[in-house]
C-alpha positions as CSV (number, residue, x, y, z in Angstrom):
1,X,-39.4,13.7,-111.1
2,X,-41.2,11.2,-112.8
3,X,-42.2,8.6,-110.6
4,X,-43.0,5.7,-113.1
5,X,-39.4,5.7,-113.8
6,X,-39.0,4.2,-110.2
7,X,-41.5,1.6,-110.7
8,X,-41.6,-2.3,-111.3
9,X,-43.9,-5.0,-112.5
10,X,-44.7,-8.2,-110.6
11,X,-44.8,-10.5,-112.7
12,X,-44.8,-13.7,-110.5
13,X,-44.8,-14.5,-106.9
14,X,-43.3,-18.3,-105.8
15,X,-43.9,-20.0,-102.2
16,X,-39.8,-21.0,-101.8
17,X,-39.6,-24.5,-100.7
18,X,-43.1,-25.7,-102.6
19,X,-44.0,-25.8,-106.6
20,X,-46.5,-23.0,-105.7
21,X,-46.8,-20.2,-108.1
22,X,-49.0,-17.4,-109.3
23,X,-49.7,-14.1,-111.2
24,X,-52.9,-13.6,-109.6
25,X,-50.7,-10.2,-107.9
26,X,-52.7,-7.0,-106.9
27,X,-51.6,-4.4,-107.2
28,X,-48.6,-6.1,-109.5
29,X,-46.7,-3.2,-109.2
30,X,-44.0,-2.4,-106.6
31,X,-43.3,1.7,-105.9
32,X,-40.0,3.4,-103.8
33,X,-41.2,3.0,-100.0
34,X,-43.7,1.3,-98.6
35,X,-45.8,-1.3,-100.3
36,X,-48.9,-3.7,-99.6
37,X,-49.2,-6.3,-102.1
38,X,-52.3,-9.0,-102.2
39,X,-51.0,-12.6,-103.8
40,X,-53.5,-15.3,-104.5
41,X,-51.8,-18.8,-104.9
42,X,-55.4,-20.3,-105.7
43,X,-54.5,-23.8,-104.2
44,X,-55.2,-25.9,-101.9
45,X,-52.4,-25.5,-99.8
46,X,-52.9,-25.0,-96.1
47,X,-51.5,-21.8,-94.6
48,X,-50.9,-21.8,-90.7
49,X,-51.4,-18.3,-89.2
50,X,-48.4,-17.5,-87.7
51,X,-46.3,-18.6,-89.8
52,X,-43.6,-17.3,-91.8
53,X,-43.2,-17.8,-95.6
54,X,-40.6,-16.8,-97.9
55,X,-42.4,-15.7,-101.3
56,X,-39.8,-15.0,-104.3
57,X,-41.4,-12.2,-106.6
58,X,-40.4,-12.0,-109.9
59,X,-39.9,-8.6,-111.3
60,X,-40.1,-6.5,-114.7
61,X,-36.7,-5.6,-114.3
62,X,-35.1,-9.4,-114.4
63,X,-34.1,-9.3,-110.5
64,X,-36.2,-11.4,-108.1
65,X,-37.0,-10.3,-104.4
66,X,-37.5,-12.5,-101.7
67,X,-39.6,-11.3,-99.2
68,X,-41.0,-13.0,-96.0
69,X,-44.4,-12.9,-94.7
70,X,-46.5,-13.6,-91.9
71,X,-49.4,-15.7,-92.2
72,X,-53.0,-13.6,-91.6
73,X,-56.6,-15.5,-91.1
């Protein structure tokens, strides 16, 4: 089996709700299972830990996931 085949691109990641976008995606590609993704919105925008944000990711493939995340210091 040829794993690649079940593998996407990231191209962008969006903070729903706020004009904040980036590329700045590590790894930027998203695998069957689990995944740990590292986004970089390089702004000035003030996180609250605790929080929990929806971020829209953009993928290879057309579709777009939403995902929502907790805030970490």
């Amino acid at each position: 089996m040829n794993q690649s085949q079940y593998q996407l691109a990231i191209l962008s990641a969006t903070i729903l709700g706020t004009n904040y976008s980036t590329n700045s995606i590590t790894p930027n590609q998203l695998s069957l299972g689990y995944n740990a993704i590292k986004i970089d919105f390089k702004t000035s925008f003030t996180f609250v830990s605790g929080n929990i944000y929806v971020i829209q990711l953009t993928l290879s493939n057309g579709q777009t996931l939403n995902i929502s995340v907790v805030c970490q210091p």
